[in-house]
BAMIDO-786513 format. One record per atom (N, C-alpha, C): residue in three letters; x, y, z. Coordinates in steps of 0.1 Angstrom, whole numbers, plus 5000, padded with zeros to 4 digits. Each point is the difference from the previous one (the first is absolute). Layout:
N
ALA|X|Y|Z
...
END
This chain:
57
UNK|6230|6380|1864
UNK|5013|4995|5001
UNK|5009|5007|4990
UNK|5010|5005|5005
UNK|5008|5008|4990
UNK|5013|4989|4995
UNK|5007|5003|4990
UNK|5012|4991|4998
UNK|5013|4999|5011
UNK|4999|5006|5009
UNK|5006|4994|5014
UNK|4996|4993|5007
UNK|4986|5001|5005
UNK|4990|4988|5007
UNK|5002|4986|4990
UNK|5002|5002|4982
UNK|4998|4987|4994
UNK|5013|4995|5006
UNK|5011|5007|4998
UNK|5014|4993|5003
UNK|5002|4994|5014
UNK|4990|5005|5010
UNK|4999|4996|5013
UNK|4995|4987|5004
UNK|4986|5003|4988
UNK|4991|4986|4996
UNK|5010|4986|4999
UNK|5009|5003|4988
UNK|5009|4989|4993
UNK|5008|4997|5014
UNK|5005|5008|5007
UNK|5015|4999|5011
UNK|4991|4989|5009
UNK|4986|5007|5003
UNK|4991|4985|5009
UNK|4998|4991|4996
UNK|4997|4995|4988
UNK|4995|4991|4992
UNK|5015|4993|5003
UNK|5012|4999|4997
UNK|5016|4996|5003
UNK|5000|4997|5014
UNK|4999|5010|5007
UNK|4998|4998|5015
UNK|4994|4988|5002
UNK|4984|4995|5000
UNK|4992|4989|5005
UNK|5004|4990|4993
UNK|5004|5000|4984
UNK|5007|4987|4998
UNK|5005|4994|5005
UNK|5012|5006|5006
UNK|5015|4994|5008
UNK|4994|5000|5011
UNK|4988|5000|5006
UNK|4996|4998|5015
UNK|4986|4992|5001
UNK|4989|4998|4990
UNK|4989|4989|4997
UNK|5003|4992|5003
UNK|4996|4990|5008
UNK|4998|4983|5004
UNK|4992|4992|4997
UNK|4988|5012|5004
UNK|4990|4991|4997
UNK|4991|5009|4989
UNK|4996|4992|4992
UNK|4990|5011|4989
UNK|4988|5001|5005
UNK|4992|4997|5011
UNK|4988|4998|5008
UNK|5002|5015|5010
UNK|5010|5001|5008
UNK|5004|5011|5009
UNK|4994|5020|4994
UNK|5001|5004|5007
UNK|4992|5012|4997
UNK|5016|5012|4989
UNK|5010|4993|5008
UNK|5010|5004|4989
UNK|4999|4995|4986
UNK|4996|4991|4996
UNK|4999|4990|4990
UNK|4991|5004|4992
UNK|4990|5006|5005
UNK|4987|5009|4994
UNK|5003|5012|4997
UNK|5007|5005|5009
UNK|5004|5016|4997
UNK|5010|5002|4985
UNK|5007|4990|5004
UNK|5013|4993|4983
UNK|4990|4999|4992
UNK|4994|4997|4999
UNK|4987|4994|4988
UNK|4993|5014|4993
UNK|4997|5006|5012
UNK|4991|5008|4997
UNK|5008|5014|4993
UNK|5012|5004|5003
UNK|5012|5011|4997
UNK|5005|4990|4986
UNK|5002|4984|5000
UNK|5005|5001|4986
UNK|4985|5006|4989
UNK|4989|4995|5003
UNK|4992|4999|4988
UNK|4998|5017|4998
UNK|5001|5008|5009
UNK|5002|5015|4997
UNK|5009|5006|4993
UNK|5012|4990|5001
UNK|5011|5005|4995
UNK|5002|4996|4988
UNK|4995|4987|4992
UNK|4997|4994|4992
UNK|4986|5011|4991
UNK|4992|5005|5005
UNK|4996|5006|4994
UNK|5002|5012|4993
UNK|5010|5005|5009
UNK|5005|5013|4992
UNK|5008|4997|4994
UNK|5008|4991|5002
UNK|5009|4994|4986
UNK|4998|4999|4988
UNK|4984|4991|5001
UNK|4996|4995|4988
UNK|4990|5013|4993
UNK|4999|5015|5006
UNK|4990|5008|4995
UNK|4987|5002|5006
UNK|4996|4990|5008
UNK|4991|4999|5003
UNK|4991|5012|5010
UNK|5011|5006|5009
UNK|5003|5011|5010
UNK|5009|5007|4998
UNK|4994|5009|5006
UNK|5012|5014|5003
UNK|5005|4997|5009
UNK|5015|5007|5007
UNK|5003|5001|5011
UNK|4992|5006|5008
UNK|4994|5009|4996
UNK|4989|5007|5009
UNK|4990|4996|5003
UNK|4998|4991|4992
UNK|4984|4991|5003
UNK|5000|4990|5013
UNK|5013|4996|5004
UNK|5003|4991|5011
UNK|5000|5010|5014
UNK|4991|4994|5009
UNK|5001|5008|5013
UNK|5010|4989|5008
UNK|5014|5004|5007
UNK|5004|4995|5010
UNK|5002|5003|5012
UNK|5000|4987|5007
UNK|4996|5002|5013
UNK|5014|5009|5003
UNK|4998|5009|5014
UNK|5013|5010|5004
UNK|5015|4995|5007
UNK|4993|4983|5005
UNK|5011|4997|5006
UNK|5009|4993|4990
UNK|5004|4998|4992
UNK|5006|4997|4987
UNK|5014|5009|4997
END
């Protein structure tokens, strides 16, 4: 993941907020799953490069 893909990351993570209903739904999971990645490179934990994203993003 380069620091374009991260900023892409963030724009989806925004995206599914304003459109999640239900936190059970497979969007709901996908939100979950992109914040704690994103959350990790924040906090050090990852590189941007360490995150593989999916291409439709």
């Amino acid at each position: 993941m380069t620091h374009r893909d991260y900023n892409r990351l963030l724009t989806r993570i925004g995206q599914l907020e304003r459109t999640v209903r239900r936190p059970d739904s497979v969007e709901g999971l996908e939100l979950y799953t992109l914040k704690a990645a994103a959350i990790a490179v924040a906090e050090g934990y990852a590189k941007p490069s360490d995150i593989r994203m999916p291409e439709r993003l």
